[in-house]
N, C-alpha and C positions, 0 to 999 in steps of 0.2 A: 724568367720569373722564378722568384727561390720558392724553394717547396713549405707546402704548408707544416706548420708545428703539429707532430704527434704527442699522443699523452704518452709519459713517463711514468707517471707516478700514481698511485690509487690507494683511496679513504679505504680505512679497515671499515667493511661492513657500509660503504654507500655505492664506489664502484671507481674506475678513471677515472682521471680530470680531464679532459681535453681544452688547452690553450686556445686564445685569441684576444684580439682587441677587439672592445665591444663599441667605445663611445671614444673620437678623439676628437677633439676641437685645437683648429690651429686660428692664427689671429695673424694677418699679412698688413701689408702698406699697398699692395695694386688693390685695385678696382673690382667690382664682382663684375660689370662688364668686362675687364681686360682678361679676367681669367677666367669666364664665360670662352669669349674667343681664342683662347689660346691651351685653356687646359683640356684634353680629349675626355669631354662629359660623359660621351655614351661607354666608353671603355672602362671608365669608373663607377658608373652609375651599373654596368654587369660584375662586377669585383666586390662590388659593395651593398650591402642591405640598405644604404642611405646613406648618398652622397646631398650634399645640398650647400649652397652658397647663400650666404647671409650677409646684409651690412654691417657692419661692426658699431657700435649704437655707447661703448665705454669709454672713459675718460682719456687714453690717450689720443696726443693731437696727431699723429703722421700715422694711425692703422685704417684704414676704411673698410675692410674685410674678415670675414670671420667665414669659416669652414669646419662642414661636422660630419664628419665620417664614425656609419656604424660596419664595423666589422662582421665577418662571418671565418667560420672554422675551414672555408672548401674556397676561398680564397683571398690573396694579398696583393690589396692594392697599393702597396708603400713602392715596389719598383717602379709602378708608373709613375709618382708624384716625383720619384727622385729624378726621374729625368728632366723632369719639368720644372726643379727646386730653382730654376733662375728665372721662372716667370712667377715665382711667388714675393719676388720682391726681400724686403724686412721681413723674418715672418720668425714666428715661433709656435711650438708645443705648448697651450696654458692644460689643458686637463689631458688626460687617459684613465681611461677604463679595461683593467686586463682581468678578461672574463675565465671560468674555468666549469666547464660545464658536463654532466653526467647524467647519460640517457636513460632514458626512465619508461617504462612499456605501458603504462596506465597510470593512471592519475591517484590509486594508493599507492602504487609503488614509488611515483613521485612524493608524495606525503612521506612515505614512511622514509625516505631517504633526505630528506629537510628535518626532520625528524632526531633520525642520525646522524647527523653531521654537528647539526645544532649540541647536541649534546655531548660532542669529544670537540669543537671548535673553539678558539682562543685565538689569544691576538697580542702580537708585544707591542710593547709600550701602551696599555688600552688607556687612553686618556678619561674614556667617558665614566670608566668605573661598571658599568650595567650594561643590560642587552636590551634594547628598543625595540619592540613589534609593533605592526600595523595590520592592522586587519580587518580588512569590508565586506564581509558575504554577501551583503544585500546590496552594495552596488555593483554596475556591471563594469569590469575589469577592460581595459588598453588593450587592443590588438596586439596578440601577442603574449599578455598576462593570463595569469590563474588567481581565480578567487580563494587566494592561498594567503599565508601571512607572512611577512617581509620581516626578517630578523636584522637588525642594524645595531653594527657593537663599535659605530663614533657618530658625531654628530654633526651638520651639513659644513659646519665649520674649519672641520679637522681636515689637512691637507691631508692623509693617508686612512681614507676610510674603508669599510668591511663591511660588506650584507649577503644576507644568504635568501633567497626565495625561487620559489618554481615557476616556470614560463615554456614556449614554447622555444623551441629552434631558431636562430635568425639565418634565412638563407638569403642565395644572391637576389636581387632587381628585386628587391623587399618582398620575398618568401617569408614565408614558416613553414618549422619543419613539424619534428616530435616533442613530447614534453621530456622536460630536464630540470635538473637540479642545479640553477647556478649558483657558485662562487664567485665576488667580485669586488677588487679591490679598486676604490679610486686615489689617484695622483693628481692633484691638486697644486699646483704653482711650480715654478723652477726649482727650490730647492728639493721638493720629493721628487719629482721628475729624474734630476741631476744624480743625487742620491740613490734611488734604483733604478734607473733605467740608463744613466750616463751621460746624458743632456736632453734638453728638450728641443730637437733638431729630428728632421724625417730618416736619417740616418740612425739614428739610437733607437729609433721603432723596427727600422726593416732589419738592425741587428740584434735585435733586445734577445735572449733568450729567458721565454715564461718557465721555462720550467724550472730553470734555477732559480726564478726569481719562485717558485711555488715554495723549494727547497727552503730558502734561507727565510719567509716570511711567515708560511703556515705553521700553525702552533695548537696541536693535538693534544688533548690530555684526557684524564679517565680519574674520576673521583674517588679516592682512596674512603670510603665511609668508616673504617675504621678510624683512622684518625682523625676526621674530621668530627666520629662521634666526641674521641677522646679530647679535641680541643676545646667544645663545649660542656665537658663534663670535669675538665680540669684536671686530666692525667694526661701525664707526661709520653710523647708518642712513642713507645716502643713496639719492637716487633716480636708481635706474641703466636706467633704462627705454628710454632713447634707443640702447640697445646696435643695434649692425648686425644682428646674429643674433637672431632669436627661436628660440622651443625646436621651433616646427614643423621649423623649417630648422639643424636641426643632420644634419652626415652622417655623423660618427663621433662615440664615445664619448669621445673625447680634447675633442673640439668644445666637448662639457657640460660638461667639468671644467674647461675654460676661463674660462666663464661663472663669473662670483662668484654671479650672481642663483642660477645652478641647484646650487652647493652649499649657498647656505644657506636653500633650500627642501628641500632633504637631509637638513641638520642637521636642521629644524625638523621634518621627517615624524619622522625617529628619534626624538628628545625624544618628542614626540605619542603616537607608536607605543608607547617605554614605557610611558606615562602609561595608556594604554586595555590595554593589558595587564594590571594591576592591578585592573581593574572586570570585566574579563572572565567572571569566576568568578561574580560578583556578579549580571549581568544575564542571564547563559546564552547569548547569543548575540553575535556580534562585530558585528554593526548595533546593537544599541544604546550597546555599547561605544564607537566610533566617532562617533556624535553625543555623548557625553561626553566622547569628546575634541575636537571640535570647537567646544565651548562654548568661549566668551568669557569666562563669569564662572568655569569652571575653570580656566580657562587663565591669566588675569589674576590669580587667587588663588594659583596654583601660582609667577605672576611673582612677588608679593611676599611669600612666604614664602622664597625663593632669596635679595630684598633682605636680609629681615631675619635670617637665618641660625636658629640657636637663643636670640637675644637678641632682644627689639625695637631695632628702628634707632634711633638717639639725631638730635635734630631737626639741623639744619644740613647745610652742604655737606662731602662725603666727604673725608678727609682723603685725599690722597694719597702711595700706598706705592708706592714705586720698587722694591719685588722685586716686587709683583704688577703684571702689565703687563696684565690683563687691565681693560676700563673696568669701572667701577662700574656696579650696573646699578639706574638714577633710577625716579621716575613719569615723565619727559618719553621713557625711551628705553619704557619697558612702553605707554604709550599713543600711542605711534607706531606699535605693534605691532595695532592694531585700525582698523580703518576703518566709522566708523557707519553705518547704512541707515536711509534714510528711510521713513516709511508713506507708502502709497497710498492718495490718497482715495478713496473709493466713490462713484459718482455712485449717485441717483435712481431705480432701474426705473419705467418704465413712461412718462418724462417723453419728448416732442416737443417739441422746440424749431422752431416756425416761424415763419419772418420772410417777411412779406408789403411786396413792392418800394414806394419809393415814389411812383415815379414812374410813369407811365402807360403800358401798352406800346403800342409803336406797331406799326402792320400797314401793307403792303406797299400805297401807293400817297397813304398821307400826305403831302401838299406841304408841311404848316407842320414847318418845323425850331425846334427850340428852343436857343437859345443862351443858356449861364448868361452873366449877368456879375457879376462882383464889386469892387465899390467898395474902390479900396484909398485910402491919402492920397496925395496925391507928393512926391516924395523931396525930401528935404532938399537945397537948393541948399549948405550948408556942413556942413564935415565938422564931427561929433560928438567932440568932446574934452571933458575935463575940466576945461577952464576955460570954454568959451563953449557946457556946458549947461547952468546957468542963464540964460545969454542968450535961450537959442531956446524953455526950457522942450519939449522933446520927450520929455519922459518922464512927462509930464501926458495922461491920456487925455482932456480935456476941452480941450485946446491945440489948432491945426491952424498947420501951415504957410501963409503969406503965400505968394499966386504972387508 
């Protein structure tokens, strides 16, 4: 059995990821009888938080099966299926779900790490433009959910979607564990399957490596409030950082308004501020409000709806109107307004690294001293030009200088 995936990688400020597959749905041509009989049920059914076999009920004419397996981090039931992959018939990969999860010791700490994540998390290519939350306090939550709210930046349609929300642990023969903070992307049909993970075959599961796939997909960023004041206020984003004054050292209120940098950190709270006023209602409390207005990909999606008015932008460079003196506002001025963050790699537990000297130690009354020496060539009696090194050939390792 291959070993299970260790985290690599860790959110600034929420903690590790820890890999797996959460939800996979395969779609065969045998029988839920045939593979009743023939697939070892109980050996997957302990590998697995939930195994289960279904008729397959969709428009193709030759599949009669569907199977859905939910993953857990403590173990991998893909080497069993692979032994099995010729009693699955026709079969394929239609979804996967690669979960990335971060333990959480109580249930603020879980909050405030949904919290933070939400608020440096982004997405390439986000189709949806916005970030979508749900949220029920007063109904009672799914075995295994928290009465928490579900952050979604695509929408049920998007073959490569993104949600962020708190739940418990999925463990083996359908445990729970502790609470956590998942990340989790889903894949959606052969092409995004194909695309990252290599095909949609039980072979590109049991070799998929998540954590490059965390590498090349996750997309961190941190809102620059400077500029993003300055692009509402219609100055050009330079970097004004070298100022004399920082904001510790201001001694009047005159001082601040002085400062460009601290009104259009001004402006851009106020924008902000309305923007999380409008979720308000929505979340019930003004902390989670606040991480939605801190997001990146709301905030990025709120810039280019501003570009594009009630029209889509037409391609090309902006014409310029002499009664609007305000600048246009580009991709170059919107992504000036974001500054990316790097992951942290995860070392090893448990690993000691020692290095044993090589050389001998000596004790207190040793007479022989040891002196290196190192053979070098000697120097070149003429200087090194460009016309008389072919003469001397000194750049041949196998050459030496004439005394």
């Amino acid at each position: 059995m291959q070993p299970v995936l260790q985290s690599q990688w860790s959110v600034p400020g929420v903690g590790p990821l820890q890999p797996c597959f959460d939800r996979v749905e395969i779609v065969s041509s045998a029988t839920v009888g045939k593979l009743r009989t023939r697939l070892p049920i109980a050996a997957l059914e302990q590998t697995c938080h939930k195994f289960d076999l279904r008729t397959y009920t969709g428009e193709h004419p030759r599949l009669r099966s569907r199977i859905v397996i939910v993953g857990t981090h403590t173990a991998n039931p893909w080497p069993i299926l692979a032994r099995h992959e010729a009693d699955l018939g026709r079969y394929s990969v239609t979804r996967a779900e690669i979960a990335f999860d971060v333990q959480a010791a109580s249930i603020e700490a879980a909050r405030d790490g949904l919290f933070a994540l939400v608020s440096q998390l982004g997405k390439r290519r986000h189709q949806r433009g916005h970030i979508r939350s749900v949220h029920k306090p007063d109904d009672a939550p799914p075995a295994g959910c928290v009465a928490e709210p579900t952050f979604y930046l695509e929408g049920r349609k998007g073959s490569v979607g993104l949600k962020c929300y708190v739940r418990h642990q999925k463990l083996p023969a359908d445990g729970l564990g502790g609470l956590c903070v998942r990340l989790e992307w889903t894949l959606t049909g052969k092409r995004a399957l194909t695309r990252h993970l290599g095909g949609n075959q039980i072979y590109h599961l049991a070799t998929a490596d998540l954590n490059a796939f965390l590498r090349r997909n996750l997309r961190l960023e941190r809102v620059d409030h400077v500029a993003l004041g300055n692009l509402f206020c219609g100055i050009k984003n330079t970097d004004r950082r070298d100022r004399s004054c920082t904001p510790t050292e201001y001694k009047t209120i005159w001082d601040q308004w002085k400062d460009p940098n601290y009104r259009a950190r001004r402006a851009a709270s106020l924008v902000l501020h309305n923007l999380a006023a409008r979720e308000e209602d929505k979340f019930g409390d003004w902390q989670a409000a606040r991480a939605w207005r801190d997001s990146p990909a709301q905030i990025r999606g709120y810039l280019r709806g501003l570009r594009e008015g009630k029209r889509p932008r037409k391609r090309g460079r902006p014409k310029h109107n002499p009664t609007n003196r305000r600048r246009p506002i580009t991709d170059y001025r919107i992504d000036a307004c974001f500054q990316p963050i790097e992951l942290i790699p995860v070392t090893a537990p448990g690993i000691i690294i020692a290095a044993q000297p090589k050389s001998l130690p000596t004790t207190a009354g040793d007479s022989d001293a040891c002196t290196l020496k190192i053979h070098t060539k000697p120097s070149c009696p003429t200087k090194i030009t460009a016309h008389n090194c072919r003469r001397f050939r000194c750049l041949h390792p196998q050459n030496s200088y004439q005394a």
